[in-house]
ZAMARGU-4260 file (C-alpha; in steps of 0.2 Angstrom, whole numbers, plus 5000, padded with zeros to 4 digits):
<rodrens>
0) 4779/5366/5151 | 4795/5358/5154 | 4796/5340/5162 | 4804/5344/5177 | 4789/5359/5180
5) 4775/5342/5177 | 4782/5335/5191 | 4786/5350/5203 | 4766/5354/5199 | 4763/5335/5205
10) 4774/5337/5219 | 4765/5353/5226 | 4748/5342/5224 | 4755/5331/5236 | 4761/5342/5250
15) 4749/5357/5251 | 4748/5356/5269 | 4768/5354/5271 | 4776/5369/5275 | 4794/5362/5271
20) 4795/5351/5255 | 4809/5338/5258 | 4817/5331/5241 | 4830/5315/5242 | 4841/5304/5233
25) 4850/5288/5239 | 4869/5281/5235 | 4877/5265/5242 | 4895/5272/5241 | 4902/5255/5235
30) 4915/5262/5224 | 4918/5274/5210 | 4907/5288/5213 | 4902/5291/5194 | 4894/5306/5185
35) 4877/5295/5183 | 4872/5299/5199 | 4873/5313/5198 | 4857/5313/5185 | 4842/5308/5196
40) 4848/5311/5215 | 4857/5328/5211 | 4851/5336/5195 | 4832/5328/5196 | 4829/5333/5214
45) 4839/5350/5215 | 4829/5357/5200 | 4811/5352/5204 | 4814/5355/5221 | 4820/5374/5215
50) 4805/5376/5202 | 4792/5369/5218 | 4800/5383/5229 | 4797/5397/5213 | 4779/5389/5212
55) 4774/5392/5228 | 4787/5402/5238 | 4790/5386/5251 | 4806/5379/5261 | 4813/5367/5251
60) 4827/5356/5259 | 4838/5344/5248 | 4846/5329/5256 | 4856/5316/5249 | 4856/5299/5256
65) 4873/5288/5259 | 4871/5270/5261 | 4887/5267/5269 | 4878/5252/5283 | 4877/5241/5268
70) 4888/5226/5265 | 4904/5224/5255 | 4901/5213/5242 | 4920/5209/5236 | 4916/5210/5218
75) 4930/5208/5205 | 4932/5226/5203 | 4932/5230/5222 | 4944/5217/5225 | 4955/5227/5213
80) 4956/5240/5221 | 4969/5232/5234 | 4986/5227/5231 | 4983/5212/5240 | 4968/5203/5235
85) 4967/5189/5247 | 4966/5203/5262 | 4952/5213/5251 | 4943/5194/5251 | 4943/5195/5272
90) 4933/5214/5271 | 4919/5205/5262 | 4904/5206/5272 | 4907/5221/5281 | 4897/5236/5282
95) 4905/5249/5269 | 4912/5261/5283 | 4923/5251/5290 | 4930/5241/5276 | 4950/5252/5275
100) 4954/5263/5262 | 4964/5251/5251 | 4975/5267/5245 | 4979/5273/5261 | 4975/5289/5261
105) 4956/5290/5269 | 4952/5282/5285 | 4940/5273/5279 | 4935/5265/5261 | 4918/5275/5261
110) 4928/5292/5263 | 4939/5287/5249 | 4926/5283/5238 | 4917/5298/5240 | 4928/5312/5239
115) 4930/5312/5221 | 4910/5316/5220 | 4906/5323/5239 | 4919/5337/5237 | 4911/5344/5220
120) 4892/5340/5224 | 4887/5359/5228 | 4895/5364/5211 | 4880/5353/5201 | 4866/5358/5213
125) 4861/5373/5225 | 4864/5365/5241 | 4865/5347/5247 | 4863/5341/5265 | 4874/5324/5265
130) 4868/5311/5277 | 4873/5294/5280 | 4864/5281/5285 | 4875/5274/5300 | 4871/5293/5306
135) 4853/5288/5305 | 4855/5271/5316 | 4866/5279/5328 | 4860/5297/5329 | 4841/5299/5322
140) 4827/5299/5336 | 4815/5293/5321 | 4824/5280/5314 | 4828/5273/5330 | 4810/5274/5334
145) 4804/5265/5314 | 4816/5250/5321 | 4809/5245/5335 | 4793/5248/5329 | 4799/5235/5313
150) 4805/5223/5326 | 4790/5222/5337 | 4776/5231/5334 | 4775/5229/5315 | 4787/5214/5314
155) 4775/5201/5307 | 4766/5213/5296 | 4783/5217/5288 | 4788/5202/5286 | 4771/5194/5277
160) 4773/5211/5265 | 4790/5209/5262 | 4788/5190/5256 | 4774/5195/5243 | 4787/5201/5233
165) 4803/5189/5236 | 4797/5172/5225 | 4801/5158/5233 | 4815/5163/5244 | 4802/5168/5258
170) 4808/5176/5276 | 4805/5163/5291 | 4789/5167/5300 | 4799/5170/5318 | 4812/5181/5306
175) 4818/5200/5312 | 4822/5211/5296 | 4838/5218/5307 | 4856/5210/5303 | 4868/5218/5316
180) 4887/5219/5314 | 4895/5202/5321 | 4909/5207/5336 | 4919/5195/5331 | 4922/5192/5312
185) 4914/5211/5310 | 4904/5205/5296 | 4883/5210/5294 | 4878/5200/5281 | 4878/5183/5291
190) 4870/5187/5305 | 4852/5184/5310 | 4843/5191/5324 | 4835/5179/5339 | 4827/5189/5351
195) 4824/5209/5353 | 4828/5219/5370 | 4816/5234/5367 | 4821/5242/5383 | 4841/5243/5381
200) 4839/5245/5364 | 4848/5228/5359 | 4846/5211/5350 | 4854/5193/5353 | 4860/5184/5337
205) 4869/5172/5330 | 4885/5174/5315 | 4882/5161/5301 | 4900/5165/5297 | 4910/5161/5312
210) 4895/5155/5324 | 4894/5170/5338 | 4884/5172/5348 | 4879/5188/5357 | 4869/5204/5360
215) 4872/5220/5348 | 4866/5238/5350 | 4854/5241/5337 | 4861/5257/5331 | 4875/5245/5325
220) 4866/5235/5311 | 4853/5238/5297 | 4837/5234/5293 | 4834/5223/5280 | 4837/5233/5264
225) 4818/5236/5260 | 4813/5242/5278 | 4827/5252/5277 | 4822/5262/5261 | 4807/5267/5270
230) 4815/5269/5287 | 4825/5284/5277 | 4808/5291/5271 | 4801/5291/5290 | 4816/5297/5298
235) 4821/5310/5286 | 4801/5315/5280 | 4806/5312/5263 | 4789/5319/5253 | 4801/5315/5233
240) 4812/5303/5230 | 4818/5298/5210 | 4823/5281/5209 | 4836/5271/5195 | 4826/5261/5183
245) 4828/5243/5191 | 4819/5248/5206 | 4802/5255/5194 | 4796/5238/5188 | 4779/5232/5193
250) 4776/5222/5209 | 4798/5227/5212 | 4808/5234/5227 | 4798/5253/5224 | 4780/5245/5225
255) 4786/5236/5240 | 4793/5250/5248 | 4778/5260/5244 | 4765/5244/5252 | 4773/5244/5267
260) 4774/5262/5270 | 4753/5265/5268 | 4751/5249/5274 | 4760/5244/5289 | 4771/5261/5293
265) 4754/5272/5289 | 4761/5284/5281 | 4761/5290/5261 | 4778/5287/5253 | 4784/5301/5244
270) 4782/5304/5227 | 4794/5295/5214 | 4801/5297/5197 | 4809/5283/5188 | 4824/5287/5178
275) 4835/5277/5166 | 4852/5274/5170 | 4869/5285/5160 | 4881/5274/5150 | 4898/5276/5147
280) 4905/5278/5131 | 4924/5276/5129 | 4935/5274/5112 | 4919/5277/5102 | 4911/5259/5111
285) 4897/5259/5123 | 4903/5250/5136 | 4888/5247/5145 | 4879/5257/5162 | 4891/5266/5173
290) 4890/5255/5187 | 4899/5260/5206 | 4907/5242/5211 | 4911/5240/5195 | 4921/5255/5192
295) 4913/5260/5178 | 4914/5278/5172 | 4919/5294/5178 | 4917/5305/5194 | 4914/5322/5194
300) 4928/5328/5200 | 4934/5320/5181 | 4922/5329/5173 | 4925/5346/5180 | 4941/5346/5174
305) 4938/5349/5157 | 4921/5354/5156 | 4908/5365/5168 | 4894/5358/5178 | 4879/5367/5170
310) 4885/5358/5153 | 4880/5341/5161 | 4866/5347/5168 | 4860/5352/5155 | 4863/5335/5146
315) 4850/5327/5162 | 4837/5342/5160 | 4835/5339/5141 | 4834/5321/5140 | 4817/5313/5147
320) 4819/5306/5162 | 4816/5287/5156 | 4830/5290/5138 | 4845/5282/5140 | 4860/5298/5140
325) 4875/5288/5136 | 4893/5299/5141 | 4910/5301/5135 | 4923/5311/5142 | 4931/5313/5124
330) 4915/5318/5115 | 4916/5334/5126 | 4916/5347/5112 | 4899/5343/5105 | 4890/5344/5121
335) 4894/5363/5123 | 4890/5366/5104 | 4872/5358/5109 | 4874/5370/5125 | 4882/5385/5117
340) 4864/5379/5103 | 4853/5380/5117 | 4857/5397/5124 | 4855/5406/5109 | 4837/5398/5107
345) 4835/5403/5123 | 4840/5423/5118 | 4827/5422/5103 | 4846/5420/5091 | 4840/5405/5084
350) 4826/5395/5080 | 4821/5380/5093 | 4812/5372/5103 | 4803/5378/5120 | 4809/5364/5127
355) 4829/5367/5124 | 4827/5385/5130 | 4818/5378/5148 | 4832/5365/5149 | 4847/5378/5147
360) 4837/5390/5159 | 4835/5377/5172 | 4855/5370/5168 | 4860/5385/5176 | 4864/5386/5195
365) 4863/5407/5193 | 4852/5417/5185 | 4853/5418/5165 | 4862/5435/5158 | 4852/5449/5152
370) 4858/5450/5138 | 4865/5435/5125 | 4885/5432/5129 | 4898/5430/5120 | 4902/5413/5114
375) 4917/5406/5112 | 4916/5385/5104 | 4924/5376/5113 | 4933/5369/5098 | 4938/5388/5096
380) 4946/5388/5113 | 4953/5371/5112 | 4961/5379/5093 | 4969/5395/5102 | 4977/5387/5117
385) 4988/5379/5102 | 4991/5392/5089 | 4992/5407/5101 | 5012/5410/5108 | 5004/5411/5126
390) 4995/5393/5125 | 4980/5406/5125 | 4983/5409/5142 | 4988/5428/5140 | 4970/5434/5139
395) 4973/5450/5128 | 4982/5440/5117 | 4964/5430/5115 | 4956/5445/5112 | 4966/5452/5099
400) 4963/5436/5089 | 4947/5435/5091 | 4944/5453/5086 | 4958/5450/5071 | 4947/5436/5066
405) 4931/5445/5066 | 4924/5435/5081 | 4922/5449/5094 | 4918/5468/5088 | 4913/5472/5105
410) 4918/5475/5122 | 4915/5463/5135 | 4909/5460/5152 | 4919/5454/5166 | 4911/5440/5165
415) 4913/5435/5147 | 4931/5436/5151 | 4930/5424/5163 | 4917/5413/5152 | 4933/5413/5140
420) 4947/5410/5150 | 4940/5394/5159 | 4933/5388/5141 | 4950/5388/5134 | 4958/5382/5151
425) 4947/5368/5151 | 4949/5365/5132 | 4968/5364/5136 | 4966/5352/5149 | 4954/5341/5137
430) 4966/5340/5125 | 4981/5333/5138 | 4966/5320/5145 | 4955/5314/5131 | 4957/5322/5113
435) 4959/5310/5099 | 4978/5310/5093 | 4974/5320/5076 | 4967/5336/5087 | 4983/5338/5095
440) 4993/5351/5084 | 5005/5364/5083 | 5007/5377/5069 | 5026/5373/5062 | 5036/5387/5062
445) 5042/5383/5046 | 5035/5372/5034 | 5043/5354/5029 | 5050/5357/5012 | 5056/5338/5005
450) 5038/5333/5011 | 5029/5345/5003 | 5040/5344/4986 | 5037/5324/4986 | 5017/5326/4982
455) 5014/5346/4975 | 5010/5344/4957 | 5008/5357/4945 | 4990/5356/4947 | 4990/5357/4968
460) 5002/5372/4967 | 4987/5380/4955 | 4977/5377/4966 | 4985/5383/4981 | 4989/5402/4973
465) 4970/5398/4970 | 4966/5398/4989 | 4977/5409/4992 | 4969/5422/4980 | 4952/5417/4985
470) 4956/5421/5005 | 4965/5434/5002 | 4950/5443/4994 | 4940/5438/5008 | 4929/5451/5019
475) 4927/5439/5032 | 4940/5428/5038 | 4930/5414/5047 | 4927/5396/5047 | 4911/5397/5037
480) 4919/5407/5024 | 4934/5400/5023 | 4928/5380/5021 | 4915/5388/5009 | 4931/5395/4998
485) 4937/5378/4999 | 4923/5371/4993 | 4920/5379/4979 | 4937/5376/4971 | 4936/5363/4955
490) 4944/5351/4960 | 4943/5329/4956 | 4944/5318/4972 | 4963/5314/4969 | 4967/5333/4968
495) 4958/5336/4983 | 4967/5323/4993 | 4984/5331/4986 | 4976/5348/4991 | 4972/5345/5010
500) 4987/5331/5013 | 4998/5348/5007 | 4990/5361/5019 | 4990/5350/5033 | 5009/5347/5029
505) 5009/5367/5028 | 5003/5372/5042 | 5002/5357/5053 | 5019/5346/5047 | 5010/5331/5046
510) 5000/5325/5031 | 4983/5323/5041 | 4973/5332/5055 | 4957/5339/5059 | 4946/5350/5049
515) 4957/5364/5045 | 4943/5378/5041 | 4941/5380/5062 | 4960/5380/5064 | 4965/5395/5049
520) 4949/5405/5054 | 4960/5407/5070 | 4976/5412/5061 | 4980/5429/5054 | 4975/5430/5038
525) 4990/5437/5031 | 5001/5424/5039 | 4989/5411/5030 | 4989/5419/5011 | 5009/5421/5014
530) 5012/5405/5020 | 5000/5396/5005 | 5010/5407/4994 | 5024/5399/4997 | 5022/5384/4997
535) 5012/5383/4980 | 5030/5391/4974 | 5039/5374/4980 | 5036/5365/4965 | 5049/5358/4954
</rodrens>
């Protein structure tokens, strides 16, 4: 049983009398919107909420949280955001929404922030209901209703729950867990409620930043951040809920949350799943947890440019919830070689585990073929959109190379076409973005003679009519046969170096590159034997 099934199973335990099962994840939009979240609020909650509605044939609804209520904090890497550093310092304070697009081209920073994950959500999950949190305060009969009940009814008994969990740094008996937006300076997290006016649906306080005084609607403000977190469960009816690791420590901010929703709320809290947060790997250095004010990372909108949803997906589903995935945009190629892995487990091609097929199954937003597809590595693709005249771009010109190469001996489905054209597309674009300098490389039309004499020896030109021989005689013409050809040449460590330094220069015009089996397997054969020919006839 897949992980993800565990907790759907648990999930269902839990909500037998419900007749809609409500999943939910949280963001505070506080700056780059990176591909870590979309590991526990998108990918976790879309897929058991999915695997709960196969179980049992329930509604399932999947909603998505936006803290946008909560304060700027001005942090280095917000404040970099601006152009002008000492206005970005006069923002701090205020409630996400209304701090201004410091590009210009949203009207607010919380639209900006956004758009680069908002506008490619529903290509990572089913379907997502987006709500924010000023739309709960201003709009949402329940929440409205769970803040005055945290401000009268239950005020003291939130508060005497809230300080068992905040050390020494207690709230003031006479305290309101409510800080509204000051009229004046616009900032909400210096004000501090005096008095509650039930009936118009207000409160009196008083600005520690600038010292106003006045009355604010309630549906302008926020709940201290702990009430609040619950307030979304009321409001929205939240029955699961995944949480980031920080928030899973005993006696921390989910213990609380869960306290004071059976215990002054009345009401179960939904059930949780702690995950581990997704690091960000860049240059071959882990450079610590993506992070949102920080601006570290990637958004999705980077990731689907070179490489499909259900490929990160996938990454999410086969990790354990609580392992550490770390990400880099430039190490692309190997996680759909453990994707392209996973399929053919799942189509009985290969030997693996239960587990990897379930994950690829469940990476998919579609069903899975009947049948296994054609794959095309991503390497492959990336190799053809630089040998092929077309940039691989002419997709019977694909074809053709892949069936001269012995790669496809069989008609494909519309589908597969399109499987192969995005793959290489994508693969071009990874190689403009992220490849590493020696994958870039074209085939030179004619090979660099001076270079090439200043190295071949008597020996490397043997060798080379060798290979060339060798391929020649070849019934299959791909990568494993090719590199095993190479391999088995005699040849000492310095004759190897002369070897491969001269068919880089011959094929490549540079004297260094890539592992050059993938990249021949993907040339005519002829033109390879010709061209090695030649060369080894160089010598002087």
């Amino acid at each position: 049983m897949h992980w993800t099934e565990n907790v759907a199973r648990q999930l269902l335990s839990t909500t037998s009398k419900e007749d809609v099962i409500v999943g939910n994840g949280g963001l505070s939009v506080s700056g780059l919107q990176h591909v870590g979240r979309l590991r526990g609020e998108i990918t976790i909650v879309d897929t058991v909420l999915r695997i709960t509605r196969k179980l049992s044939g329930k509604e399932t609804r999947h909603l998505l949280t936006l803290y946008t209520v909560d304060s700027w904090k001005g942090k280095e890497g917000q404040l970099k955001q601006f152009k002008d550093v000492n206005e970005a310092r006069s923002y701090t304070g205020w409630p996400l929404y209304r701090v201004p697009d410091p590009h210009g081209c949203h009207d607010n920073w919380v639209d900006h922030y956004w758009e680069e994950f908002g506008s490619y959500l529903n290509r990572f999950a089913e379907d997502v209901k987006v709500v924010t949190t000023k739309e709960l305060y201003e709009n949402n009969d329940r929440m409205k209703e769970f803040v005055l009940l945290s401000l009268t009814t239950h005020r003291e008994k939130v508060i005497e729950t809230i300080n068992k969990y905040r050390g020494e740094k207690k709230l003031g008996k006479d305290s309101f867990p409510f800080q509204p937006i000051c009229d004046k300076c616009g900032r909400i997290d210096t004000t501090e409620v005096v008095e509650v006016d039930p009936a118009n649906y207000r409160a009196r306080y008083v600005c520690k930043h600038c010292g106003n005084e006045g009355w604010q609607s309630l549906t302008k403000g926020k709940l201290n951040w702990r009430v609040e977190w619950v307030g979304v469960w009321y409001s929205l009816k939240v029955m699961f809920e995944p949480y980031g690791k920080d928030h899973a420590t005993p006696g921390g901010s989910r213990d609380s949350c869960n306290d004071l929703a059976r215990n002054v709320y009345g009401f179960e809290p939904p059930l949780g799943l702690a995950y581990e947060w997704v690091g960000y790997r860049t240059k071959g250095r882990d450079v610590g947890d993506m992070g949102s004010s920080d601006f570290i990372g990637f958004s999705p909108k980077a990731w689907i440019e070179v490489a499909e949803p259900e490929i990160l997906r996938f990454i999410y589903l086969i990790s354990p919830p609580m392992r550490r995935v770390v990400l880099s945009l430039e190490e692309v190629p190997s996680y759909y070689d453990n994707f392209d892995k996973a399929e053919r487990v799942f189509f009985g091609l290969e030997e693996g585990e239960e587990d990897v097929a379930e994950s690829y199954r469940l990476s998919l937003l579609h069903s899975p073929p009947k049948e296994p597809p054609f794959q095309l590595r991503y390497l492959t693709a990336m190799i053809l959109a630089q040998v092929l005249p077309s940039g691989g771009r002419d997709t019977g010109e694909v074809l053709q190379r892949l069936r001269e190469t012995k790669q496809l001996n069989r008609d494909l489905h519309p589908w597969e076409l399109e499987r192969i054209k995005t793959r290489i597309s994508l693969a071009r674009r990874w190689l403009e973005l992220y490849a590493p300098e020696y994958y870039r490389i074209s085939i030179v039309p004619e090979p660099p003679t001076k270079e090439i004499t200043q190295i071949l020896d008597a020996s490397t030109a043997g060798l080379l009519r060798e290979l060339a021989s060798l391929l020649e005689s070849l019934d299959s013409w791909n990568e494993d046969s090719i590199k095993n050809v190479m391999m088995g040449l005699k040849k000492d460590k310095e004759l190897e170096k002369k070897l491969f330094t001269t068919l880089y220069l011959v094929f490549f015009g540079r004297p260094s590159g890539p592992r050059i089996a993938p990249y021949l397997a993907m040339l005519n054969k002829d033109f390879v034997v010709t061209r090695l020919r030649q060369a080894s006839s160089l010598i002087r």
